[in-house]
N, C-alpha and C positions, 0 to 999 in steps of 0.2 A: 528380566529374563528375555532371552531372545525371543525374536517371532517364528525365526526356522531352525530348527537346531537338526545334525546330522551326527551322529555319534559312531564312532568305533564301527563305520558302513564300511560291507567288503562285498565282493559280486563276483560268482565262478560261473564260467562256463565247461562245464563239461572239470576237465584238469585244469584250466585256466583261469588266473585271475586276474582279473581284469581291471578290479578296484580292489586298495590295501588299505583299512584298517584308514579311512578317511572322517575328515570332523571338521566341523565348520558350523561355526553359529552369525546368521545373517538378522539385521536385526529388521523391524519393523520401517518402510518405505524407501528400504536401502534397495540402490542397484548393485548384483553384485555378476561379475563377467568369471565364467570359468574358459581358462584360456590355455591352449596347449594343441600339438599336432595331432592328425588323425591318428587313432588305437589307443589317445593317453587317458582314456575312461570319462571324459567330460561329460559325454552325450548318454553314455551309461547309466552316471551318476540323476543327470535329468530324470532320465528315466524312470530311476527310482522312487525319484521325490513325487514324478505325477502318477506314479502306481503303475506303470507300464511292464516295468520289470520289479519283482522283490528281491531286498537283499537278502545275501544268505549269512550275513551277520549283521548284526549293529540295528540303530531306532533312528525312524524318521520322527520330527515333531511340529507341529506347525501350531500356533497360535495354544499352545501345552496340551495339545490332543495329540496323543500315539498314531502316526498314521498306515504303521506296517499291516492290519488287516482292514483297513479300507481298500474299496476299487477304487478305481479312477472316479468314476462317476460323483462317488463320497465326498473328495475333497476337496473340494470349491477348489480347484484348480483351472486357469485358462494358459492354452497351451498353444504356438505361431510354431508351425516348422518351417523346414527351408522349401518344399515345395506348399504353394499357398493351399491347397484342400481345399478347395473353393467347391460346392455343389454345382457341377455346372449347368444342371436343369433347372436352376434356383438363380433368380434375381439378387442383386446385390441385396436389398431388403430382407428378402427371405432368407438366403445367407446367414445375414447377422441376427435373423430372428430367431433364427432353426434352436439357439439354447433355453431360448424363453420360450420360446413353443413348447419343447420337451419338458420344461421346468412347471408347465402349467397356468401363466400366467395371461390375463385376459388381455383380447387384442386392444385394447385402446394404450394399458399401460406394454402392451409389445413397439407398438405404434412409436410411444413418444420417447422409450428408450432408443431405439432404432433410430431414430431421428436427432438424439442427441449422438451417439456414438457418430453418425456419419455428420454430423457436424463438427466433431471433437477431429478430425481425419479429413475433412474438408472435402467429402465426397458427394454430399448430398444433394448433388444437381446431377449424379448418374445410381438413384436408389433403385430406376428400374433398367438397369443393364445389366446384360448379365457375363457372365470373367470372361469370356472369350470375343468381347467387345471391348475388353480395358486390357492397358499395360501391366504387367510385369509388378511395378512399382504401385500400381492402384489394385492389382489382386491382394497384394502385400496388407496394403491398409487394412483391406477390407475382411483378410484374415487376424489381423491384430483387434479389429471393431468386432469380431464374434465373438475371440477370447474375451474381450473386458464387456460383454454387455453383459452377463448375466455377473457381476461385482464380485468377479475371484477375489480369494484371498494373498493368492500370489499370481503371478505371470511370470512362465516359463517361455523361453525363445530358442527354441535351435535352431542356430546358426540360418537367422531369417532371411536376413540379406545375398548371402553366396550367391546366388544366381542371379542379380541384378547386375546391371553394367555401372562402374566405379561412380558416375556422378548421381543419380540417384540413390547408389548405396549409402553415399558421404549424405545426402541432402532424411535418405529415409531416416537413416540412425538418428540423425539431430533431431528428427520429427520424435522418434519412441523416446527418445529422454525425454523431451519436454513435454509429454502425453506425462506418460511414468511418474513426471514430477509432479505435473498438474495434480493427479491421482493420490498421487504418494501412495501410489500398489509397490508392496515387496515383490520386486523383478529378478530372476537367473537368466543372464544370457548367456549361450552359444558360443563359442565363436573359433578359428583358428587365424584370425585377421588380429596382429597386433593393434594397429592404431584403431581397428573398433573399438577394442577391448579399452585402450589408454588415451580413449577420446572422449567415454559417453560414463565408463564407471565411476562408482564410489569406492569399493575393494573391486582386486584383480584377485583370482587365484589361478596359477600356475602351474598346469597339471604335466606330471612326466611318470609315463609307466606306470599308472593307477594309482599315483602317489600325487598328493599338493606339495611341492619343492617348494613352495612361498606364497603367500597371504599376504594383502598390503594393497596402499592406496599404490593407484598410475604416477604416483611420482615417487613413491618407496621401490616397487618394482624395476620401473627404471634406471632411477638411479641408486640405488643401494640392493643389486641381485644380491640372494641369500646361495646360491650355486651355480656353478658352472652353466648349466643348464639353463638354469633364466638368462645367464648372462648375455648367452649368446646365442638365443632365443627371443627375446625383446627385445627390439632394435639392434640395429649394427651396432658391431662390436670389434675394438682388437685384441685378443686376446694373444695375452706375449707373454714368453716364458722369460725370466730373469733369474740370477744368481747370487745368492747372499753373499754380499762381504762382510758385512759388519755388523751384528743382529742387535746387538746393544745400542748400536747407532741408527738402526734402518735402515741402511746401506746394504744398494742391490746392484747390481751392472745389469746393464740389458745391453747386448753386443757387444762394444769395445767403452763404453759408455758408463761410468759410477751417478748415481741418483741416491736422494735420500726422501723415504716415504713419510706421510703423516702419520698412518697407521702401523700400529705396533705388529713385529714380524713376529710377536709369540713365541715356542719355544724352537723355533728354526736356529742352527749353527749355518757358520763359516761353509760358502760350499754348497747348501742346498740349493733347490730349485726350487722357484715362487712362482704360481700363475699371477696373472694382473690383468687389469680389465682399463681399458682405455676407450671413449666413446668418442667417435673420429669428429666430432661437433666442441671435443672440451678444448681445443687448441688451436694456435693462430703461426701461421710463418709472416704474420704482418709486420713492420718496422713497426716497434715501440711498442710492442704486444706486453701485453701483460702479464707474468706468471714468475715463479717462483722456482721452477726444475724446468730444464730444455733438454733436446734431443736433436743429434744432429746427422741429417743421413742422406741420401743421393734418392732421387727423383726417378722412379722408373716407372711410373704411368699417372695420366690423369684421365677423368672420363668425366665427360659435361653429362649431367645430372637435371638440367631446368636452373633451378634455383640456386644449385648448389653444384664445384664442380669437386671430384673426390679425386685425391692426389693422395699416390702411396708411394712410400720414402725406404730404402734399407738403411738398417741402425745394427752395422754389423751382419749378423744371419736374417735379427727379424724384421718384417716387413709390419710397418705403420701405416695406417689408413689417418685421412684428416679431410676435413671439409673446408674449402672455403666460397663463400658467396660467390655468386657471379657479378659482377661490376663489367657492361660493355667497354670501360676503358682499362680494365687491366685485365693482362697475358695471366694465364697460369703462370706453374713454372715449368720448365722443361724438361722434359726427359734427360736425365744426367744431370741436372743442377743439383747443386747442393744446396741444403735449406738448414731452418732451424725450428725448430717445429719448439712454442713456449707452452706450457700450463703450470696449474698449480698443482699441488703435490696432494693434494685431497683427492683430485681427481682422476691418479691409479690406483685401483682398485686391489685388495688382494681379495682373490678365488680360494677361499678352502673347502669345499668339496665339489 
């Protein structure tokens, strides 16, 4: 049996729904990322599981206890927002004491838990400072050390990181997995940052208009989208219309261009129209490139990237995106060149819904 089970949860506001008939079973020291733009119920859904808000349908359940008439208080829940909630009359010490204070328990064992957490978080040589003497990324900590001292059963994170600057948010996140793991605490995190979500999780879920559009691990999400919407959603994407030729054979034109796919076009005729998903990383215009289906189209921008420069090609009407490394010793290619752009044929995707 799972450890958090979400069943048949929906949530209105007023006329409004804002969560539809959502379900999701997490299991015991899984992390799992709910992931999607602002308004798509993510943070809703949180809400619900830490008792902030109730659903107006469906059962939360946590370790096979019902948790729809419990308060917050009840459910051994620790909860990180995106602003850190630091006491700021209170020492970092005190801070992370303040649950086992409330919780009852005597100073010696407040003492040596306090003392472990901020050593878990590598804080403990500023236990008497108080937030508005630390950074950003050390309030951060020190609100993840309050959540887990008193030994939730789960940890919940909204969207912790957002207001840290890019290198400490990359360096924090790698810190809460390996916190997370160490623990093996059942973790939900936050998020509307792709690569948090498909850097630090075990399952992604993929939230669009109160709906999960897809479940799955960071490399099911990625590379096998269940809809449009993930598609082009999680990471870059080309998303190209093409036309069936030959449906018995998988035979599609994209522009002036005949290809044949790996995946079965189903009951498509002669004539219709197929989305397809191509991720500008699956292809090479290198001599000797490897693949299986080519495409071949005229160069009408490149843009240096760092690492990577991205160069987009017309194939007829549609425009391709493709990446290729940066190498100090070789040019792009040029605006107006013609190229050939190789992959394998696994690697266009078709989009049905």
């Amino acid at each position: 049996m799972s450890f958090l089970t979400l069943t048949g949860i929906q949530k209105s506001f007023g006329p409004v729904q804002v969560v539809k008939d959502f379900d999701m079973a997490i299991e015991k020291g899984e992390f799992v990322s709910f992931l999607g733009p602002s308004g798509c119920g993510k943070t809703t859904v949180l809400r619900m599981v830490a008792g902030f808000e109730a659903p107006s349908a469906g059962t939360i359940v946590i370790n096979g206890r019902n948790q729809n008439e419990l308060k917050p208080n009840q459910r051994n829940i620790g909860m990180v927002f995106q602003a850190y909630a630091l006491f700021p009359n209170m020492t970092v010490h005190d801070n992370v004491a303040f649950g086992l204070k409330v919780a009852g328990m005597d100073k010696a064992a407040i003492d040596a838990r306090v003392k472990e957490m901020l050593g878990l978080i590598h804080l403990g040589h500023l236990a008497d400072r108080f937030p508005y003497q630390m950074s950003g990324g050390q309030q951060q900590r020190v609100a993840l050390a309050r959540a887990l001292a008193p030994k939730p059963q789960v940890l919940l994170l909204d969207e912790p990181l957002s207001a840290l600057d890019a290198k400490i948010r990359v360096s924090l996140r790698e810190e809460i997995r390996m916190i997370q793991q160490q623990l093996g605490i059942t973790t939900v995190f936050v998020t509307h940052d792709q690569e948090e979500a498909l850097s630090i999780s075990d399952r992604i879920v993929v939230m669009n208009a109160g709906r999960a559009d897809q479940i799955g691990t960071p490399f099911d999400i990625y590379n096998r989208p269940a809809t449009r919407f993930v598609a082009s959603f999680v990471g870059t994407l080309n998303l190209i219309e093409g036309t069936v030729v030959d449906p018995t054979a998988n035979r599609i034109s994209i522009g002036d261009q005949d290809i044949t796919l790996r995946e079965p076009l189903g009951p498509a005729k002669a004539g219709d129209k197929v989305s397809l998903a191509l991720r500008p990383e699956a292809g090479s215009i290198a001599e000797g490139a490897r693949g299986d289906t080519a495409l071949t189209g005229q160069v009408i921008s490149s843009n240096f990237l760092g690492s990577v420069i991205r160069t987009r090609m017309k194939v007829g009407e549609p425009v391709i995106s493709f990446d290729m490394f940066n190498a100090p010793g070789r040019n792009p290619p040029a605006v107006g060149e013609v190229v050939t752009l190789r992959f394998t044929a696994s690697d266009l995707l078709i989009i049905r819904e």
